[in-house]
C-alpha positions in Angstrom: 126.0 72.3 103.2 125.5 71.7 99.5 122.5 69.0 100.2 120.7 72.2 101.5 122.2 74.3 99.2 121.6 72.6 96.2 117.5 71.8 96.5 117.3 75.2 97.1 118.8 76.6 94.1 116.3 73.9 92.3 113.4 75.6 93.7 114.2 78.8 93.3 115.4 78.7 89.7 112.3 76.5 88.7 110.3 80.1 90.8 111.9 82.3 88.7 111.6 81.0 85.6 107.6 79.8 86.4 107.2 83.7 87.5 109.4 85.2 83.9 107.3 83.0 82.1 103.6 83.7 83.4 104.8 87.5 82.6 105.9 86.8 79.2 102.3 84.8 78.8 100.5 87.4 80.3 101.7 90.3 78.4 101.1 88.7 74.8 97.4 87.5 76.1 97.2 91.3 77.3 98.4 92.8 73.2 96.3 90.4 72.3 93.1 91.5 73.9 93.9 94.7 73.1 93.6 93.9 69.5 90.5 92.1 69.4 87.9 93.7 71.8 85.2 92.1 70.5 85.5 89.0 71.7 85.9 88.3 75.3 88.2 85.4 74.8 91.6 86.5 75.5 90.7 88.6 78.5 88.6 86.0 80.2 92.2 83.4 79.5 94.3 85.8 81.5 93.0 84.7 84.3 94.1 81.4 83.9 97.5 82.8 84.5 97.8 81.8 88.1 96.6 78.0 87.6 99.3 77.9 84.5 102.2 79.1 86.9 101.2 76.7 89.4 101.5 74.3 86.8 104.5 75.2 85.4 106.0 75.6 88.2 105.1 72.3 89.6 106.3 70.5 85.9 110.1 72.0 86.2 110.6 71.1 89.7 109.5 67.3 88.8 111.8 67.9 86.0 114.9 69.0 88.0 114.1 67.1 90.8 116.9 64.1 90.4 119.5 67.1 90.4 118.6 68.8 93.9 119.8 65.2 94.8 117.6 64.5 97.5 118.1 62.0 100.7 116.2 59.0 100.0 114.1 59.3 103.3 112.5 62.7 101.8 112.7 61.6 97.8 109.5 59.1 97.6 107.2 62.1 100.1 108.4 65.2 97.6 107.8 63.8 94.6 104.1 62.4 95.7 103.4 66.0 97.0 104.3 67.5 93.3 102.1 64.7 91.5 99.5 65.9 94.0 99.8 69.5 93.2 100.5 68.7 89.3 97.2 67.1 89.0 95.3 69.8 90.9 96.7 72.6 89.2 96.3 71.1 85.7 92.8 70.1 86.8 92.4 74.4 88.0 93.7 74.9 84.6 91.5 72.7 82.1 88.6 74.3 84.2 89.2 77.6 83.8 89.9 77.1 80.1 86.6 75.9 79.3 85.0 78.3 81.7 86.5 80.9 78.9 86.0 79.1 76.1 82.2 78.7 76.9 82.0 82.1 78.1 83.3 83.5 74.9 81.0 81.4 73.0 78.1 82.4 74.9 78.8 86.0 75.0 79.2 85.9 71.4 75.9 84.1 70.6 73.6 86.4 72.8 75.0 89.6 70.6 73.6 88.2 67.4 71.1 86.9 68.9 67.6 88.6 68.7 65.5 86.4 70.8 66.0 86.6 74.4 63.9 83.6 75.5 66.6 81.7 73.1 69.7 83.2 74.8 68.3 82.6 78.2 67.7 79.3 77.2 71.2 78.8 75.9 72.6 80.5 78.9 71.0 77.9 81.3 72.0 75.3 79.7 75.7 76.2 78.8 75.5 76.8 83.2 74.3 73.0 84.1 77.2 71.9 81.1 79.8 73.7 82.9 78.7 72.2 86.2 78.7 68.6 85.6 82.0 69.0 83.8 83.4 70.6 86.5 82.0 67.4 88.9 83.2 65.1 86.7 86.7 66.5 86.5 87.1 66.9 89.7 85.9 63.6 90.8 88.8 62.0 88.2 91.4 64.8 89.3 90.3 63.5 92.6 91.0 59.4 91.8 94.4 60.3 89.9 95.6 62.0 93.4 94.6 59.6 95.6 96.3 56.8 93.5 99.3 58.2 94.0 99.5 56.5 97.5 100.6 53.0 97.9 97.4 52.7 100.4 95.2 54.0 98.3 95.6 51.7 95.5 94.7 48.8 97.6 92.1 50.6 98.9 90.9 51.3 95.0 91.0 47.5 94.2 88.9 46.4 96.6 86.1 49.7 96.3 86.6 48.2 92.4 85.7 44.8 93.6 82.5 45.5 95.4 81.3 48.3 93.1 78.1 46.5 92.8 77.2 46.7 96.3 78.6 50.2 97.2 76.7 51.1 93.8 73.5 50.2 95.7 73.6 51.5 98.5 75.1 54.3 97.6 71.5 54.6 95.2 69.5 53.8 98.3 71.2 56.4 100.5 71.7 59.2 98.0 68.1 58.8 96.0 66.6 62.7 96.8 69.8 63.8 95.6 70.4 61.7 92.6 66.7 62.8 92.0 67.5 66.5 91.9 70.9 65.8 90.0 68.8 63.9 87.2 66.2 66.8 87.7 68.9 69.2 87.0 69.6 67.7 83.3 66.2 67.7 82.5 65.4 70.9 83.3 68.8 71.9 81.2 67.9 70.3 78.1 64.4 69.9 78.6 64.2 73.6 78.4 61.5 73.8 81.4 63.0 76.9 82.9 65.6 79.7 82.3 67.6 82.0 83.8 65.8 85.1 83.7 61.9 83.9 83.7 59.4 85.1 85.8 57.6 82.7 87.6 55.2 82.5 90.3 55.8 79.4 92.5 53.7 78.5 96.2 52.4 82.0 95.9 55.8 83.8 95.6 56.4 85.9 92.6 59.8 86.3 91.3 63.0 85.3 89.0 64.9 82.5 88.4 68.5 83.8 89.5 70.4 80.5 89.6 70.2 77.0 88.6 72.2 74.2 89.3 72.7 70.6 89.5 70.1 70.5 93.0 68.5 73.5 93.3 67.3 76.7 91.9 67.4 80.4 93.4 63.9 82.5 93.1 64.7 86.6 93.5 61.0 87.8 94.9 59.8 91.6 93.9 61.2 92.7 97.5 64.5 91.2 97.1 64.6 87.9 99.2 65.8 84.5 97.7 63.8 81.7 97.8 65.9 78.3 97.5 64.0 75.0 95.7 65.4 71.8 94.9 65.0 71.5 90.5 62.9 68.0 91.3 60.0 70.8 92.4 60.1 72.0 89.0 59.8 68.3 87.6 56.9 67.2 89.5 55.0 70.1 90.3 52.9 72.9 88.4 54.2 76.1 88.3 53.4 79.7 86.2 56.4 81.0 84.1 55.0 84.4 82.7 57.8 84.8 80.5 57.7 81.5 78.2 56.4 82.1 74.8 56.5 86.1 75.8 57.1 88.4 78.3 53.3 89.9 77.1 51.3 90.2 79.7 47.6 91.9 80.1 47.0 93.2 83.4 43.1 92.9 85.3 41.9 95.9 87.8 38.6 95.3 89.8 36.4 98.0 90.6 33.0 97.4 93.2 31.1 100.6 92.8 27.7 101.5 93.1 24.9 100.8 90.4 24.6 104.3 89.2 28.1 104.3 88.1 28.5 106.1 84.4 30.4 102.9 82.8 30.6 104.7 79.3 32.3 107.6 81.2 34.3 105.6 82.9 35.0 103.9 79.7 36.3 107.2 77.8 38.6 108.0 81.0 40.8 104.8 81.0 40.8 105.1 77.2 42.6 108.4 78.1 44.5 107.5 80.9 46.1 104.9 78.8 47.7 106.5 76.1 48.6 109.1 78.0 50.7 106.1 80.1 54.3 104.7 78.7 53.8 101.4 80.1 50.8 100.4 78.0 51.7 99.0 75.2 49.2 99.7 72.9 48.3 95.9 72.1 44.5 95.9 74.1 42.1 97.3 76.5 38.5 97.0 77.4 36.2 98.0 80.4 33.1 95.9 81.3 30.4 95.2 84.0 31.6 91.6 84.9 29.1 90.9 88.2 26.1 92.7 89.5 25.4 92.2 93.7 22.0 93.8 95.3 24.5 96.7 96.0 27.4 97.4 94.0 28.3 96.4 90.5 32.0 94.9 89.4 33.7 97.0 86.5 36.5 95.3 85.4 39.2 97.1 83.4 42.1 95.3 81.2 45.5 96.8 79.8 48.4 94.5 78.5 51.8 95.6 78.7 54.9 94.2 77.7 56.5 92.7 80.8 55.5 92.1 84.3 56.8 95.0 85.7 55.1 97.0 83.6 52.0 95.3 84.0 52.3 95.8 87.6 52.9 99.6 87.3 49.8 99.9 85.2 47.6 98.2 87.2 48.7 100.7 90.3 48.4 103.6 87.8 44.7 102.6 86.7 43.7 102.0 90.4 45.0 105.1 91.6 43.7 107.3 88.5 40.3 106.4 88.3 39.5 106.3 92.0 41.1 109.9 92.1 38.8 110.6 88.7 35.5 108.9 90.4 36.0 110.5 93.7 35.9 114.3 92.0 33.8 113.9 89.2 31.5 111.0 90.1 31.1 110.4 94.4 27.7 109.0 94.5 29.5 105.9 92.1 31.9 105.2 94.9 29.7 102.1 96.9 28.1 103.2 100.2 26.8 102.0 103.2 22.9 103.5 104.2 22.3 104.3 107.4 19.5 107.0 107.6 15.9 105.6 108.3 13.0 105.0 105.6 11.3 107.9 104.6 8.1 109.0 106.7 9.5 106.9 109.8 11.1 108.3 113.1 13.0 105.8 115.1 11.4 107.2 118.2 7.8 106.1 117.6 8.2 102.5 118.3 9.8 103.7 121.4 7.7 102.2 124.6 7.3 104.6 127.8 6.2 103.9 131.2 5.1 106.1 133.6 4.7 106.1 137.6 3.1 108.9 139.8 5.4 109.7 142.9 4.2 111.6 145.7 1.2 113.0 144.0 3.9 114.6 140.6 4.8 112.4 137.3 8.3 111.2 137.3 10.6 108.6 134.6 11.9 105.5 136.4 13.4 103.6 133.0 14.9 106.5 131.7 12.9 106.7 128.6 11.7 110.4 126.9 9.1 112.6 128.5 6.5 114.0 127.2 7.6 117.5 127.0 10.8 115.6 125.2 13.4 116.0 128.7 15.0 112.6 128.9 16.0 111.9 132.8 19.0 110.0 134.2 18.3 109.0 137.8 16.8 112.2 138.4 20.1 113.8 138.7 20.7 116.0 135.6 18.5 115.9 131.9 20.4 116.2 128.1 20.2 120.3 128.6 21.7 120.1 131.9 18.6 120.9 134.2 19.2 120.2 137.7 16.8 118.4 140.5 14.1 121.0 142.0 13.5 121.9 145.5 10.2 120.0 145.2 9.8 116.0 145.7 11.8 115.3 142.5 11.5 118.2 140.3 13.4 118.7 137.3 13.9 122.1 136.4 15.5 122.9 132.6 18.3 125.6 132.2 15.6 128.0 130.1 11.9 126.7 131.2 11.5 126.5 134.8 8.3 125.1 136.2 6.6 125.5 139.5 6.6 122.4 141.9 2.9 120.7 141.9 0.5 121.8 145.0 0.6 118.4 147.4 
């Protein structure tokens, strides 16, 4: 009874005093957030508070282990499980203390900050940091566990042995993504990208959500994500409308018709402009760019400070001075002619032919009379006048006409 007894008291006085002390820890962090709000540092390291436990926890159980006085057959097993979980949790814990750390540090930069292409900048890079620290700790977490085994050590020496080989292949094998991890770095400290930019990549438009170690997340204007590996970015062109400036100047085509009033046209987007909150003030200009044998191309330019708003002004211009042409201007709007040269009917080239039948005149191609009755098989003409008693008569609905004498 008391070698049950006994590793349970062990593990549960080692509990409660890992759960009495996380408390204690987590009410001073929690007076001392409340005395310092403005930095984020003490409430981002309570929530380290579980890893700490676990680690704690973990530490006095190793510690009181000899005196729960366990069977030899179980002791070697136990104590490799708590090494184990010792590592992991104090690997948990070193991560999420930088995570807060770095945060902190971040968060306080971007509030004195006054550049946001800087901050964004920063904030990528302080990202792809975090991420390869966290890889590298937990590949060495990972080592220190598994060389708690006997049969992993052996295994160790002999991986150690051939490193140069494995090493190889291992390149050969893993080259596309060893290629976007290197691309990764570059593009943190090469300061290609940021998070934040607007870019415009294979034809989608959108913003660079995410970046890490392999690949980069694109939010388009309608909300999808578009997933690309970083080497893209490396080895391929690409627009960022944001680097150097979110300034942007915004282009609206107009085909109309060569009679257009241009200095008219001129003094209404003048107008609509500042009476618009999304033009910025900076520019603006109207001129006939191209000249076809039937319209004309007006092209109209507004900048604005962002691409969003560049984008809503180039709907409002479009939509304003259509609406403005269409009332006060139609004949500027292009058209199609359709109506004939002037002094020429479309009937005069017409050919006719005519038969005589049975002694009376009579159409057999269906072409216009010459009292201007157009027949369709001698069943009915355009007025509705039906076949005559007589040898193919065709009588109109207002103008009858006697049958010919045979």
């Amino acid at each position: 009874m008391e070698t049950l007894l006994r590793p349970l008291a062990v593990a549960g006085g080692a509990l409660v005093a890992t759960l009495a002390l996380g408390w204690v820890v987590d009410r001073a962090l929690r007076r001392v957030d409340a005395r310092h709000p403005e930095t984020p540092l003490w409430h981002l390291l309570r929530r380290c508070r579980i890893p700490f436990q676990v680690l704690l926890c973990a530490l006095l159980l190793l510690g009181a282990f000899p005196a729960a006085r366990v069977g030899h057959g179980h002791r070697d097993g136990i104590e490799r499980a708590l090494a184990v979980v010792l590592v992991a949790s104090l690997t948990w814990l070193a991560v999420r203390v930088a995570t807060a750390i770095s945060e902190s540090g971040f968060t306080r930069y971007a509030s004195v900050s006054h550049d946001p292409a800087r901050v964004r900048r920063v904030r990528t890079q302080v990202t792809l940091i975090q991420r390869v620290v966290f890889v590298v700790v937990a590949v060495v977490a990972a080592a220190v566990a598994l060389m708690q085994f006997p049969a992993m050590r052996t295994a160790g020496t002999s991986v150690l042995a051939s490193a140069g080989v494995i090493a190889a292949v291992a390149g050969i094998a893993a080259q596309s993504v060893l290629g976007n991890l290197f691309a990764g770095l570059q593009i943190a400290f090469g300061d290609m990208v940021r998070l934040g930019d607007t870019v415009v990549v294979e034809g989608q438009w959108g913003t660079i959500e995410e970046i890490t170690l392999t690949y980069l997340v694109i939010r388009t204007w309608d909300e999808r994500r578009v997933t690309m590996p970083v080497s893209y970015f490396t080895s391929r062109p690409f627009e960022d409308w944001t680097r150097g400036g979110a300034q942007l100047t915004g282009v609206v085509l107009f085909h109309l018709d060569h009679a257009t009033p241009v200095e008219e046209m001129r003094s209404e987007l003048h107008r609509v402009l500042k009476e618009n909150a999304t033009w910025d003030g900076r520019g603006w200009s109207l001129a006939v760019t191209d000249t076809t044998p039937t319209t004309i191309e007006v092209r109209a330019l507004a900048t604005a400070k962002d691409s969003g708003d560049v984008w809503t002004l180039r709907c409002t211009i479009r939509e304003v001075m259509l609406d403005w042409l269409r009332r006060e201007h139609p004949y500027a709007l292009p058209r199609i002619n359709t109506a004939p040269a002037p002094g020429h009917h479309p009937l005069d080239d017409t050919p006719t032919r005519h038969t005589r039948h049975d002694g009376c005149a009579s159409r057999h191609d269906g072409g216009p009379r010459h009292d201007g009755v157009r027949d369709h098989d001698g069943v009915r003409d355009h007025a509705g006048g039906d076949r005559g008693p007589h040898d193919g008569e065709v009588r109109g609905p207002s103008h009858p006409r006697p049958a010919p004498s045979r």
